[in-house]
N, CA, C, O and CB atoms as a CASP TS submission, in Angstrom:
PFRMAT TS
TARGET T0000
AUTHOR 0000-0000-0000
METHOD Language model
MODEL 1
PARENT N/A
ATOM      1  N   UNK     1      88.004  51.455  49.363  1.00  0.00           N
ATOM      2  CA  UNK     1      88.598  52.782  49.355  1.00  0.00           C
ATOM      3  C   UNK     1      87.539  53.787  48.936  1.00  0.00           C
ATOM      4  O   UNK     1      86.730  53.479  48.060  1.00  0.00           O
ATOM      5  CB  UNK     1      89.826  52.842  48.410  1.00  0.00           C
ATOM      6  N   UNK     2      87.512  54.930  49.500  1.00  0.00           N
ATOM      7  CA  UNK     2      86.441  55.653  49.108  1.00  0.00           C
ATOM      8  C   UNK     2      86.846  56.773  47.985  1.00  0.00           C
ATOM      9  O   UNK     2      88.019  56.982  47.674  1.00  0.00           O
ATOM     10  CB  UNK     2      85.830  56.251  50.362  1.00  0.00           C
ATOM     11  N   UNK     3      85.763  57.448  47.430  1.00  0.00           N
ATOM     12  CA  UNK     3      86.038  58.475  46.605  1.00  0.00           C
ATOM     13  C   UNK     3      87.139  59.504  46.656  1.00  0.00           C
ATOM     14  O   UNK     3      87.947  59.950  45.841  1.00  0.00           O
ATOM     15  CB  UNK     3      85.075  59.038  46.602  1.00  0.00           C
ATOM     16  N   UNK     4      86.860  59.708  47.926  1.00  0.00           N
ATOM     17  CA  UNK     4      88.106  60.917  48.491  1.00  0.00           C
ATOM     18  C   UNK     4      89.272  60.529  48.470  1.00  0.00           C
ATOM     19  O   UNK     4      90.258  61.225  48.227  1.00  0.00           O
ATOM     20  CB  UNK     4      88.070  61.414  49.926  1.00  0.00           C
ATOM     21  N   UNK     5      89.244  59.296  48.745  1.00  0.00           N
ATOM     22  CA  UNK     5      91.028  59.051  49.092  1.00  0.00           C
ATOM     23  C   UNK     5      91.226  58.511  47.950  1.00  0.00           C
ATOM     24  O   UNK     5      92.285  57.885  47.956  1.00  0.00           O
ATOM     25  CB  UNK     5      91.661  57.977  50.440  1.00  0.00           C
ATOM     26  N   UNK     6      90.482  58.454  46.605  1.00  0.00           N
ATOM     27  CA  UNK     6      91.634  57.778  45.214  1.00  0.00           C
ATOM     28  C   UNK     6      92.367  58.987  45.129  1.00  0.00           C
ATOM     29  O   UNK     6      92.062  60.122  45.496  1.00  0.00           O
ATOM     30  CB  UNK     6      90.880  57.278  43.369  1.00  0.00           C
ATOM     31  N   UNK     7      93.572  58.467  44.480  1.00  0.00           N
ATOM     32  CA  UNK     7      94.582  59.913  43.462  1.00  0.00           C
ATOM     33  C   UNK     7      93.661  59.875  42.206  1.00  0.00           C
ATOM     34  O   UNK     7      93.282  58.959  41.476  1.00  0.00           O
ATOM     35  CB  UNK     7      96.736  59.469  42.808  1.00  0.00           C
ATOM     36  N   UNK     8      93.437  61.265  42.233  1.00  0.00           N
ATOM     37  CA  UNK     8      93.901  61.599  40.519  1.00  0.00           C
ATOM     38  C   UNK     8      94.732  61.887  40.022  1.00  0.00           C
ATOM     39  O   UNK     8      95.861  62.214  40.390  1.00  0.00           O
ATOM     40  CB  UNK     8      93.524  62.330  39.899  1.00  0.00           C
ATOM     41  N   UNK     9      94.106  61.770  38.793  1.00  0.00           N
ATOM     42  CA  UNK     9      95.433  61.625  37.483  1.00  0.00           C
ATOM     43  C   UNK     9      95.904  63.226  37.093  1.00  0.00           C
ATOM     44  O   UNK     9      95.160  64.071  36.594  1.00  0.00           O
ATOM     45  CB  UNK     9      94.677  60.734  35.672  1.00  0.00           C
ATOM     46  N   UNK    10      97.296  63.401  37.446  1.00  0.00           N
ATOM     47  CA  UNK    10      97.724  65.067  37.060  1.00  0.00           C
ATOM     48  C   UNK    10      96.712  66.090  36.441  1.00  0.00           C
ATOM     49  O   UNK    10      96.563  67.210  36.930  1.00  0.00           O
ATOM     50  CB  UNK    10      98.885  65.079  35.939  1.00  0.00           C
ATOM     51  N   UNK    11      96.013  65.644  35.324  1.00  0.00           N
ATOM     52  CA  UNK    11      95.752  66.531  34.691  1.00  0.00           C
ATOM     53  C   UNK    11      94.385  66.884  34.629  1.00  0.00           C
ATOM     54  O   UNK    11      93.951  67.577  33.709  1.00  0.00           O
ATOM     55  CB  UNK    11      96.245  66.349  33.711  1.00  0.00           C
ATOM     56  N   UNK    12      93.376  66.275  35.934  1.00  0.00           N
ATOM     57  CA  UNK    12      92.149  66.748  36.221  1.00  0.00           C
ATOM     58  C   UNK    12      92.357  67.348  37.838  1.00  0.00           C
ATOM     59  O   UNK    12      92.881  66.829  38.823  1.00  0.00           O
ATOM     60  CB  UNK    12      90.994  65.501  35.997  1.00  0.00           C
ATOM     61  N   UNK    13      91.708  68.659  37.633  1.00  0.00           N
ATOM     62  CA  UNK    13      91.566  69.919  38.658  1.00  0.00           C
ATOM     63  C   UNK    13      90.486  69.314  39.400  1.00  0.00           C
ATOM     64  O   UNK    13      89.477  68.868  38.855  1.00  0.00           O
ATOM     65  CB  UNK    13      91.164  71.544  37.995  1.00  0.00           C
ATOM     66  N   UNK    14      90.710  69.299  40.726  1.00  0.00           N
ATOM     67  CA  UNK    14      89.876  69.561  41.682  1.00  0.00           C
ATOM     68  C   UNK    14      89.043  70.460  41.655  1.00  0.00           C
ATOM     69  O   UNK    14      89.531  71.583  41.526  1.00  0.00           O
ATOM     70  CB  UNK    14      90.358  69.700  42.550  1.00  0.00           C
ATOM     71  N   UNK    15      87.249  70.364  41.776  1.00  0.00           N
ATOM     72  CA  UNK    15      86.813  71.840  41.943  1.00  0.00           C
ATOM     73  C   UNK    15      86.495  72.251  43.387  1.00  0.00           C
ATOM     74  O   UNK    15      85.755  73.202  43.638  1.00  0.00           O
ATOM     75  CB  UNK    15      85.536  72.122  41.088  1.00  0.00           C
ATOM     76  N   UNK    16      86.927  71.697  44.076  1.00  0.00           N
ATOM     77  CA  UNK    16      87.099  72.242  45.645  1.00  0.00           C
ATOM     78  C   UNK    16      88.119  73.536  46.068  1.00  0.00           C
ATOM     79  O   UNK    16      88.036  74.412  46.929  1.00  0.00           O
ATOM     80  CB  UNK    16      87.694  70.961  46.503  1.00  0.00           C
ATOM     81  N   UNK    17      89.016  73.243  45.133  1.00  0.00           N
ATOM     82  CA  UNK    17      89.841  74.859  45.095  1.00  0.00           C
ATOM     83  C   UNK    17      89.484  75.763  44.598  1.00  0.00           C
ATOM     84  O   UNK    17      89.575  76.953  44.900  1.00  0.00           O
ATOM     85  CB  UNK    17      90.950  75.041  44.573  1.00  0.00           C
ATOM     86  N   UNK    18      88.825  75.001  43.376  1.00  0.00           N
ATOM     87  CA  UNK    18      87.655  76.580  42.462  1.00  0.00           C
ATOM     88  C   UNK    18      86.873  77.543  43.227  1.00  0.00           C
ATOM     89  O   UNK    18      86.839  78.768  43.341  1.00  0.00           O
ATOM     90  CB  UNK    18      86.197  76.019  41.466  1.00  0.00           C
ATOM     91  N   UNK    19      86.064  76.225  43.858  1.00  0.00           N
ATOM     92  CA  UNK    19      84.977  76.683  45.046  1.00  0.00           C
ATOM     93  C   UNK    19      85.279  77.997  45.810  1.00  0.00           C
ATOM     94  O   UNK    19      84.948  79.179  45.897  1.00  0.00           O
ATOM     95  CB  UNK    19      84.901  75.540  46.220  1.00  0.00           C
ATOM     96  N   UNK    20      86.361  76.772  46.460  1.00  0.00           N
ATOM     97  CA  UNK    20      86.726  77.680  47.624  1.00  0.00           C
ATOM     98  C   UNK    20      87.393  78.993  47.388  1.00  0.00           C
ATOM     99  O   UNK    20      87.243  79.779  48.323  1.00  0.00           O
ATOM    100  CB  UNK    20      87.589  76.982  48.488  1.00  0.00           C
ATOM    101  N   UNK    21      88.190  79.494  46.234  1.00  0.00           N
ATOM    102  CA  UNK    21      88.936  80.371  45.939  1.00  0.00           C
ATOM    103  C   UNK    21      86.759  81.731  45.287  1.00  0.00           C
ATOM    104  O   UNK    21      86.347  82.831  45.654  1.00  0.00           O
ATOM    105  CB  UNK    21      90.637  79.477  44.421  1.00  0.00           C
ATOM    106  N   UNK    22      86.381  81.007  44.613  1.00  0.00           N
ATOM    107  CA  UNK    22      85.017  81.610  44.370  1.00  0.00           C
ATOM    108  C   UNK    22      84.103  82.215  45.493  1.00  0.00           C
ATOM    109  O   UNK    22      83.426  83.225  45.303  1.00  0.00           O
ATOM    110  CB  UNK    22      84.257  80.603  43.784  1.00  0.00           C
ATOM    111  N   UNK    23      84.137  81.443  46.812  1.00  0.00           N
ATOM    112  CA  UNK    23      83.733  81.844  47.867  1.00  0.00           C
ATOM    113  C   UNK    23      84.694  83.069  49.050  1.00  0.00           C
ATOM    114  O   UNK    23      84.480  83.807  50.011  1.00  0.00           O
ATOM    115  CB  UNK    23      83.461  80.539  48.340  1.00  0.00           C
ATOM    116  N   UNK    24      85.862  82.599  48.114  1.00  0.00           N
ATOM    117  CA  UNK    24      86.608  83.945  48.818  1.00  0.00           C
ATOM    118  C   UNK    24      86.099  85.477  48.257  1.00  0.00           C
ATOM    119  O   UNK    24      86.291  86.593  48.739  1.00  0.00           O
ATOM    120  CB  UNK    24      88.375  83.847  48.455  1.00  0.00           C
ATOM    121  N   UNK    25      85.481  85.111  47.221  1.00  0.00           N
ATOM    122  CA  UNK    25      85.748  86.634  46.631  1.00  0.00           C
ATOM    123  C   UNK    25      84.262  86.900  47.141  1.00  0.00           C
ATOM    124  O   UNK    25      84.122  88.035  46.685  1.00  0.00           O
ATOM    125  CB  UNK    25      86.158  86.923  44.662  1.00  0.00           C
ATOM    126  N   UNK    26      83.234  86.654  47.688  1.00  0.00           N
ATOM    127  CA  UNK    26      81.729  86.774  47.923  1.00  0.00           C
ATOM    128  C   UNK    26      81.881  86.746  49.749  1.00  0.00           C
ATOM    129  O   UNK    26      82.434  85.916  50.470  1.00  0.00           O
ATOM    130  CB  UNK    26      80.659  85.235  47.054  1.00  0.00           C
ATOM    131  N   UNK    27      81.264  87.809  50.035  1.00  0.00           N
ATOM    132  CA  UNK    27      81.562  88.101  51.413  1.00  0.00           C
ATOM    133  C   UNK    27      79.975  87.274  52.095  1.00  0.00           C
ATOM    134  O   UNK    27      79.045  87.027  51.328  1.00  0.00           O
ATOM    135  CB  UNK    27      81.808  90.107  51.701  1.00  0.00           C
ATOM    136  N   UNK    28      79.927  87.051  53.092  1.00  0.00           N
ATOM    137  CA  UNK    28      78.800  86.461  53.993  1.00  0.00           C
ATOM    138  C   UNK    28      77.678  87.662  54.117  1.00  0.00           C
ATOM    139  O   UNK    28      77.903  88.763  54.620  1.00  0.00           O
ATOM    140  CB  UNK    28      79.439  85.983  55.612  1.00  0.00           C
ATOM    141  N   UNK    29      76.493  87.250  53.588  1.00  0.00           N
ATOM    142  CA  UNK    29      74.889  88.035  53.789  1.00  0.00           C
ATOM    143  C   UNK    29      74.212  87.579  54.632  1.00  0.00           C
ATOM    144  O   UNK    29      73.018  87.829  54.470  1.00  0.00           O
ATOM    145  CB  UNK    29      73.905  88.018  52.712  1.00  0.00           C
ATOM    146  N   UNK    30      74.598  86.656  56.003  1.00  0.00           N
ATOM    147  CA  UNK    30      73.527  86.331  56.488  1.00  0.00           C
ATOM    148  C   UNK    30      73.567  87.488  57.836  1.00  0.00           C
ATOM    149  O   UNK    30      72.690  87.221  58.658  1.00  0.00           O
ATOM    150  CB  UNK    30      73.480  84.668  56.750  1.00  0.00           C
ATOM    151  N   UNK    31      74.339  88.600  58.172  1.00  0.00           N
ATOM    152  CA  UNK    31      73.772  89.792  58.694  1.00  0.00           C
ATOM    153  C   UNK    31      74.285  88.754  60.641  1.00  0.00           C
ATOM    154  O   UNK    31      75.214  88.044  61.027  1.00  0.00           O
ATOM    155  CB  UNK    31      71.504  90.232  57.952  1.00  0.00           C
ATOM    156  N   UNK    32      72.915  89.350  61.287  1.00  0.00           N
ATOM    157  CA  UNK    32      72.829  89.094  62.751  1.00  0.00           C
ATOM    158  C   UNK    32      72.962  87.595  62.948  1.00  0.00           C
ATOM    159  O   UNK    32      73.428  87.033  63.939  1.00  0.00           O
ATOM    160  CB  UNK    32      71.459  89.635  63.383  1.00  0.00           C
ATOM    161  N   UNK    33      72.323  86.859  61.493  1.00  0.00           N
ATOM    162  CA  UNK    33      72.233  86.316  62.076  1.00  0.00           C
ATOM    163  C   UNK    33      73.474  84.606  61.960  1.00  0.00           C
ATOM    164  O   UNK    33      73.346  83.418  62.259  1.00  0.00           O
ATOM    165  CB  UNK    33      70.895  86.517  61.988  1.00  0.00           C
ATOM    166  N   UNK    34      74.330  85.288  61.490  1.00  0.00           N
ATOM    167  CA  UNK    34      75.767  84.744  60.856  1.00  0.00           C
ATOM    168  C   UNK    34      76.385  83.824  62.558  1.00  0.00           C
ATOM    169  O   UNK    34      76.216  84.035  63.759  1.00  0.00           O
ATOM    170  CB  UNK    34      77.128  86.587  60.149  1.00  0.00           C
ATOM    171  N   UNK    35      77.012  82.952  61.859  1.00  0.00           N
ATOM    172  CA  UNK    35      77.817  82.076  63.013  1.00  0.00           C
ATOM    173  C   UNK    35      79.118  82.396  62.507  1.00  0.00           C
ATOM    174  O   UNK    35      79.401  82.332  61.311  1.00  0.00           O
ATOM    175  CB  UNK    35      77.529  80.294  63.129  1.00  0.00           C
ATOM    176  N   UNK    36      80.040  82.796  63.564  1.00  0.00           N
ATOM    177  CA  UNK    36      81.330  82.818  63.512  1.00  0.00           C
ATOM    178  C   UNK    36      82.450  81.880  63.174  1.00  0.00           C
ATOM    179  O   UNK    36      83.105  82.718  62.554  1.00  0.00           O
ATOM    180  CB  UNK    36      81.490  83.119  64.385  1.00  0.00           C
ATOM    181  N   UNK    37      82.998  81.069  63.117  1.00  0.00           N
ATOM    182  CA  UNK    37      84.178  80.395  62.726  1.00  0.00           C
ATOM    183  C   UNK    37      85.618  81.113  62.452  1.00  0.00           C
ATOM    184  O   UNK    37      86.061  81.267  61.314  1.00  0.00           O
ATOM    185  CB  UNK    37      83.799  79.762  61.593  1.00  0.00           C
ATOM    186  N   UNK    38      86.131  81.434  63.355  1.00  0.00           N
ATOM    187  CA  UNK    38      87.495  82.139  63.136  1.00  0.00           C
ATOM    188  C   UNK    38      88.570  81.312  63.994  1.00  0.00           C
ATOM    189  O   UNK    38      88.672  80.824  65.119  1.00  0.00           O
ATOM    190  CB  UNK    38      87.442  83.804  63.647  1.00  0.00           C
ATOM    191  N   UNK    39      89.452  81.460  62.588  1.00  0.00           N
ATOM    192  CA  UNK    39      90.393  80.422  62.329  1.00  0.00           C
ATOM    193  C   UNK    39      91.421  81.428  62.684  1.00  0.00           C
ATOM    194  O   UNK    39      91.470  82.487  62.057  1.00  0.00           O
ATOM    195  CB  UNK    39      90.433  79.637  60.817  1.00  0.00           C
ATOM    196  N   UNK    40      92.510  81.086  63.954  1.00  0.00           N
ATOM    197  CA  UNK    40      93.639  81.923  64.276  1.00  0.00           C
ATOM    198  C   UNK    40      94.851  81.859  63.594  1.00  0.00           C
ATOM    199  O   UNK    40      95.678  82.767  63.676  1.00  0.00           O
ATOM    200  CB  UNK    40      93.944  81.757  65.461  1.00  0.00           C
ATOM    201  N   UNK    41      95.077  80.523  62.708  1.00  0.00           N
ATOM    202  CA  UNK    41      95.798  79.912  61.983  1.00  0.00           C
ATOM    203  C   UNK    41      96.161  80.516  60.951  1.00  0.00           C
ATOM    204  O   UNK    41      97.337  80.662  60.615  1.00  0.00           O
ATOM    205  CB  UNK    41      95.388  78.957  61.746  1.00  0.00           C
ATOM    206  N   UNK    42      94.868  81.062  60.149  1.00  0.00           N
ATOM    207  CA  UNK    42      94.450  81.343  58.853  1.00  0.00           C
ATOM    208  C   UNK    42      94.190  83.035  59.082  1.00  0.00           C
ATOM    209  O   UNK    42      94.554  83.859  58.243  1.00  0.00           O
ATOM    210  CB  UNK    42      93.037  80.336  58.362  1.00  0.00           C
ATOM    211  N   UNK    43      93.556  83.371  60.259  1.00  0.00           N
ATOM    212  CA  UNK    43      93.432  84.303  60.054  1.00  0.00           C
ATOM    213  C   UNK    43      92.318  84.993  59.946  1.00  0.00           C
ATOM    214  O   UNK    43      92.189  86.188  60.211  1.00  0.00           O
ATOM    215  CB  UNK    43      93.941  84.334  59.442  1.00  0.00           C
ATOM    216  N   UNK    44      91.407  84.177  59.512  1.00  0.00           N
ATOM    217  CA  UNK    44      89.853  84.295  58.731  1.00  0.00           C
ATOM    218  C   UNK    44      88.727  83.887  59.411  1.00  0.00           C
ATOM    219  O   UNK    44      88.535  82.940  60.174  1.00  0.00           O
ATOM    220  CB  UNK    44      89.718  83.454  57.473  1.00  0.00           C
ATOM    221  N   UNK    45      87.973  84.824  58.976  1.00  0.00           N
ATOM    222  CA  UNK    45      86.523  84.659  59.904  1.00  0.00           C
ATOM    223  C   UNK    45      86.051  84.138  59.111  1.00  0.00           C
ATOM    224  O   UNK    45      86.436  84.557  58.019  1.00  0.00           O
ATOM    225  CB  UNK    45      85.597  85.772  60.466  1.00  0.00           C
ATOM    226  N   UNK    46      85.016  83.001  59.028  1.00  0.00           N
ATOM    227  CA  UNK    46      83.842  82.517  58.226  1.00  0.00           C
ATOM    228  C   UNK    46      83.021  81.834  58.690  1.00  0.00           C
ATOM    229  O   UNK    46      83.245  80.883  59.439  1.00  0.00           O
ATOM    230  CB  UNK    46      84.069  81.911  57.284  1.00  0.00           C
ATOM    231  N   UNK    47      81.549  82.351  58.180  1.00  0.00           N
ATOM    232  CA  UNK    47      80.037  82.047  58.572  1.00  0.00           C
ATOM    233  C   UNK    47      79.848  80.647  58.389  1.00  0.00           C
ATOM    234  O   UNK    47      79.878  80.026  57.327  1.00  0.00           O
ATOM    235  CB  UNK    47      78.927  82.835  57.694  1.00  0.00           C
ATOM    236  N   UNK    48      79.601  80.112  59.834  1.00  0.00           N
ATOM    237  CA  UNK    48      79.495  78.565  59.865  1.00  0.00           C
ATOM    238  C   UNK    48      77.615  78.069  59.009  1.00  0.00           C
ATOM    239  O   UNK    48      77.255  76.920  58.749  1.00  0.00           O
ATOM    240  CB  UNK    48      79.670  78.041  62.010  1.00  0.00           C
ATOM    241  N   UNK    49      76.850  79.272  58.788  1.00  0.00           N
ATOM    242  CA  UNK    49      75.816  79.158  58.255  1.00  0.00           C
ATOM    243  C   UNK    49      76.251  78.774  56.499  1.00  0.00           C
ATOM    244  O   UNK    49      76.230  77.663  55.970  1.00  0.00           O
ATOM    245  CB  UNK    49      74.996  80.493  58.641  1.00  0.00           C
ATOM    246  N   UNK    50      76.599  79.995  55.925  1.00  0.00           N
ATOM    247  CA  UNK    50      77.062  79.884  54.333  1.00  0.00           C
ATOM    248  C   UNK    50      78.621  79.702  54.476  1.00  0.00           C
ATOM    249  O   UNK    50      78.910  78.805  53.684  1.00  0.00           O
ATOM    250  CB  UNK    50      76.660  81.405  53.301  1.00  0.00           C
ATOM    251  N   UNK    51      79.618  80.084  55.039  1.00  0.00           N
ATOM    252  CA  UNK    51      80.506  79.310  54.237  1.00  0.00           C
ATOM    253  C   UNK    51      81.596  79.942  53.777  1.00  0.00           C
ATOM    254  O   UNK    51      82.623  79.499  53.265  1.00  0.00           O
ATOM    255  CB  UNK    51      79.918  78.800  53.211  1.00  0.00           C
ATOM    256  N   UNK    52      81.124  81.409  54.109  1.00  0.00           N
ATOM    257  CA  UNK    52      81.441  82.425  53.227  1.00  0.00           C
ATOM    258  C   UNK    52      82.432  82.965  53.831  1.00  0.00           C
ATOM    259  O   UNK    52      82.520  82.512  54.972  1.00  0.00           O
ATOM    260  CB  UNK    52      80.450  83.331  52.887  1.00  0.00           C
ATOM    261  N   UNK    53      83.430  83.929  53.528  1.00  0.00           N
ATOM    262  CA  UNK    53      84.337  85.069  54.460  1.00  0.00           C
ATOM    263  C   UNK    53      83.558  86.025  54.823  1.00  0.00           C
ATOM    264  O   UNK    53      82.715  86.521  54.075  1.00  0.00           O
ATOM    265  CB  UNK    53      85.551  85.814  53.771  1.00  0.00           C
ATOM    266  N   UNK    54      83.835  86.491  56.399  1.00  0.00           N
ATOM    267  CA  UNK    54      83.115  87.715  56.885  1.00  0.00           C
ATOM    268  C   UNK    54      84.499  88.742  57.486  1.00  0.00           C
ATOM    269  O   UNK    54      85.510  88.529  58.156  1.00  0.00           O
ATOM    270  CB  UNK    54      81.819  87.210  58.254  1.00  0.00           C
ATOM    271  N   UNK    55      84.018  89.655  56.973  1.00  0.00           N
ATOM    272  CA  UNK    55      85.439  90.772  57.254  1.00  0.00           C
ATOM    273  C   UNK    55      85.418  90.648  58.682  1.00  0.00           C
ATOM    274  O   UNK    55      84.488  90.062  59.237  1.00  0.00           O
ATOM    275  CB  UNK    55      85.306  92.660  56.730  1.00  0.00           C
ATOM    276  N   UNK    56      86.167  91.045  59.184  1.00  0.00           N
ATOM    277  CA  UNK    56      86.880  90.618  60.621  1.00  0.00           C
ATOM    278  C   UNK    56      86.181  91.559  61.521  1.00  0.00           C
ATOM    279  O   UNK    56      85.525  91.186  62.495  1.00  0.00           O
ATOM    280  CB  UNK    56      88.674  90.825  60.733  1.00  0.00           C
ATOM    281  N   UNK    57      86.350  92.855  61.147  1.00  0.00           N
ATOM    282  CA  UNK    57      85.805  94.109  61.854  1.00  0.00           C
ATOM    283  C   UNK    57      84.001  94.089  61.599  1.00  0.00           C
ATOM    284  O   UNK    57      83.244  94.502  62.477  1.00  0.00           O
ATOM    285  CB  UNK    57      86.650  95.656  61.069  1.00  0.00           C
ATOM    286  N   UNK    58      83.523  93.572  60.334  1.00  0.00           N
ATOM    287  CA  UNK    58      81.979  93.006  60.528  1.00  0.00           C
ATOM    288  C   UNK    58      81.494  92.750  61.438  1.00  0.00           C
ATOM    289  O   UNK    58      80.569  93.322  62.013  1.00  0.00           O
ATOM    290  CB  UNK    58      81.635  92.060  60.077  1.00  0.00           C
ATOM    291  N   UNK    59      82.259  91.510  61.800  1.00  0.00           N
ATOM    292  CA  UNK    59      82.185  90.602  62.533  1.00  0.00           C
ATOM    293  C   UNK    59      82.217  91.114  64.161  1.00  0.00           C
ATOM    294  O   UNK    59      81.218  90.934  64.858  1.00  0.00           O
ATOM    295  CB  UNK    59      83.205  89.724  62.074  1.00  0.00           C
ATOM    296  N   UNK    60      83.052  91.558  64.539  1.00  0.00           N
ATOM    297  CA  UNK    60      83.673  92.381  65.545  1.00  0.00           C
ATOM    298  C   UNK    60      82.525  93.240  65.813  1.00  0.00           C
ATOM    299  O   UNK    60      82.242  93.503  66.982  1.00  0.00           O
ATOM    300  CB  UNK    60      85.021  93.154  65.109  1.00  0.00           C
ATOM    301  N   UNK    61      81.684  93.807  64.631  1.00  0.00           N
ATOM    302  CA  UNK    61      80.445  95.064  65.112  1.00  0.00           C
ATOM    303  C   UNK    61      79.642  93.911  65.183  1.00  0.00           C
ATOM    304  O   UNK    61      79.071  94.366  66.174  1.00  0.00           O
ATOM    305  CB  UNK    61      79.801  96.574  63.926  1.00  0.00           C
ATOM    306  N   UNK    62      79.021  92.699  65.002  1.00  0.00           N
ATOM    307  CA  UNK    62      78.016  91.839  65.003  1.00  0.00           C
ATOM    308  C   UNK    62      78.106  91.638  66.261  1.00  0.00           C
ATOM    309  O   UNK    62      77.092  92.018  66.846  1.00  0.00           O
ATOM    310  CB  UNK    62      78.027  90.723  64.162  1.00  0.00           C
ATOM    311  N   UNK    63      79.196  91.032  67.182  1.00  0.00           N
ATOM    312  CA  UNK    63      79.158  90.649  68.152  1.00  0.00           C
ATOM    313  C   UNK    63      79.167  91.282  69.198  1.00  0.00           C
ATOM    314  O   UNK    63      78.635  90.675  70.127  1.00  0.00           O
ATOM    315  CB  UNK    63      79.722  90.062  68.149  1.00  0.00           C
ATOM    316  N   UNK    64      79.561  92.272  69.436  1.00  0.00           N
ATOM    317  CA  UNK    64      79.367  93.587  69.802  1.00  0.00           C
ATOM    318  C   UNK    64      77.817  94.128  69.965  1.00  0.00           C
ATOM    319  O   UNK    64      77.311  94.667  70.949  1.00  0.00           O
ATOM    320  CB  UNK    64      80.087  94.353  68.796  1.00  0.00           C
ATOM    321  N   UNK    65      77.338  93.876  68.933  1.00  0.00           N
ATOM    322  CA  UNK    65      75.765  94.256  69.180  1.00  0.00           C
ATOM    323  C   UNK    65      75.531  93.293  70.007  1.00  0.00           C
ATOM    324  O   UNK    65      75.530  93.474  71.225  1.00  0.00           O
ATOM    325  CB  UNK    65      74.675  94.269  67.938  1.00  0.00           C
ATOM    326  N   UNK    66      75.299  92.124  69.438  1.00  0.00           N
ATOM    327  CA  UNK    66      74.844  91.181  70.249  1.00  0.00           C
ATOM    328  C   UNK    66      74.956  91.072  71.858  1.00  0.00           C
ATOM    329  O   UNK    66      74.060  90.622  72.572  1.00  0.00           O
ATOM    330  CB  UNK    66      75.356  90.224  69.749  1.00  0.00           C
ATOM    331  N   UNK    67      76.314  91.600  72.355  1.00  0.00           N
ATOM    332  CA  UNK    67      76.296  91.616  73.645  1.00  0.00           C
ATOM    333  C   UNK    67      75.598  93.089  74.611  1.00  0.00           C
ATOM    334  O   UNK    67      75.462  93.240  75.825  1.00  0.00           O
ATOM    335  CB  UNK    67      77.761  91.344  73.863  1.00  0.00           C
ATOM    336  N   UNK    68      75.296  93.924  73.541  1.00  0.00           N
ATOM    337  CA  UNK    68      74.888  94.985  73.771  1.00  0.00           C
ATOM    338  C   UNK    68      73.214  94.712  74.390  1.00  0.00           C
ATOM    339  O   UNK    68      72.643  95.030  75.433  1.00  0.00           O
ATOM    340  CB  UNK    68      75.142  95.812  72.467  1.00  0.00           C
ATOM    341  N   UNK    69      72.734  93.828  72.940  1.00  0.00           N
ATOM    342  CA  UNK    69      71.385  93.475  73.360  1.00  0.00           C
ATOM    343  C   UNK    69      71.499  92.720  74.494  1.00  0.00           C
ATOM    344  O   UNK    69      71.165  93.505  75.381  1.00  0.00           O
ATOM    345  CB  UNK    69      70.605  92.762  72.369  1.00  0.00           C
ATOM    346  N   UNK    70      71.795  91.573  75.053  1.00  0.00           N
ATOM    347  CA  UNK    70      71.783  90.631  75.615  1.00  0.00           C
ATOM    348  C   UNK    70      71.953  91.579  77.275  1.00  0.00           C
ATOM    349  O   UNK    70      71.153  91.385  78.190  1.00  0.00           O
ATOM    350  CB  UNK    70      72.906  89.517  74.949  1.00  0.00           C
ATOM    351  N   UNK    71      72.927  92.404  77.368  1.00  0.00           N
ATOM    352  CA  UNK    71      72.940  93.088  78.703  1.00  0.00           C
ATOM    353  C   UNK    71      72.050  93.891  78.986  1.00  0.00           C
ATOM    354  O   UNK    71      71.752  94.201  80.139  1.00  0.00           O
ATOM    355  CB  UNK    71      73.939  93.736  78.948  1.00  0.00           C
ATOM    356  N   UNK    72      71.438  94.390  77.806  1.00  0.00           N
ATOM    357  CA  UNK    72      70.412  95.650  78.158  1.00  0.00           C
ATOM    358  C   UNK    72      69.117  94.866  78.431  1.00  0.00           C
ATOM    359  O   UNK    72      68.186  95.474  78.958  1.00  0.00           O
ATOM    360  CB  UNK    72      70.167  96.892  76.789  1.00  0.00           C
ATOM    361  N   UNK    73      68.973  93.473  78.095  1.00  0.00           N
ATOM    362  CA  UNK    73      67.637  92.901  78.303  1.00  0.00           C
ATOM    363  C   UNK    73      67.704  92.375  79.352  1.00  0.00           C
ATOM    364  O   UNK    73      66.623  92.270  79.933  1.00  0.00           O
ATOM    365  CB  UNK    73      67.128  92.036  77.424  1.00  0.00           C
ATOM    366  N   UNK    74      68.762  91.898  79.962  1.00  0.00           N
ATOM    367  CA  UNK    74      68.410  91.022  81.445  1.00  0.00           C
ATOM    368  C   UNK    74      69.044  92.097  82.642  1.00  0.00           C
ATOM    369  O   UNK    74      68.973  91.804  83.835  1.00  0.00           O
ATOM    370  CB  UNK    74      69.408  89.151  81.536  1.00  0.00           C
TER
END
């Protein structure tokens, strides 16, 4: 049986919820050059680089550029 799948015992916290609730509050810095991950489920955009939440409309102007460049060069 591996690590992941024992139970714990009630009264020790997971810090994977810590984490993850810690990474909610810290928005994504990696700019242009950020990978998308948006979850329709959830709702939420997040940078497949860090990990992080990227505001939606960020995101929305990132990609947006990107196709901006990409047409004006070829």
């Amino acid at each position: 049986m591996s690590d992941s799948n024992k139970k714990l015992p009630e009264n020790v916290i997971k810090f994977d919820s810590i984490i993850k609730v810690k990474n909610d509050k810290v928005e994504c810095q990696c700019g242009d050059k950020a990978k998308y991950r948006i979850s329709e489920r959830y709702k939420l955009v997040t940078c497949e680089i860090c990990g992080k939440n990227v505001d939606p409309f960020t995101a929305l102007l990132v990609i947006v550029k990107r196709l901006k460049s990409f047409y004006h060069n070829n």
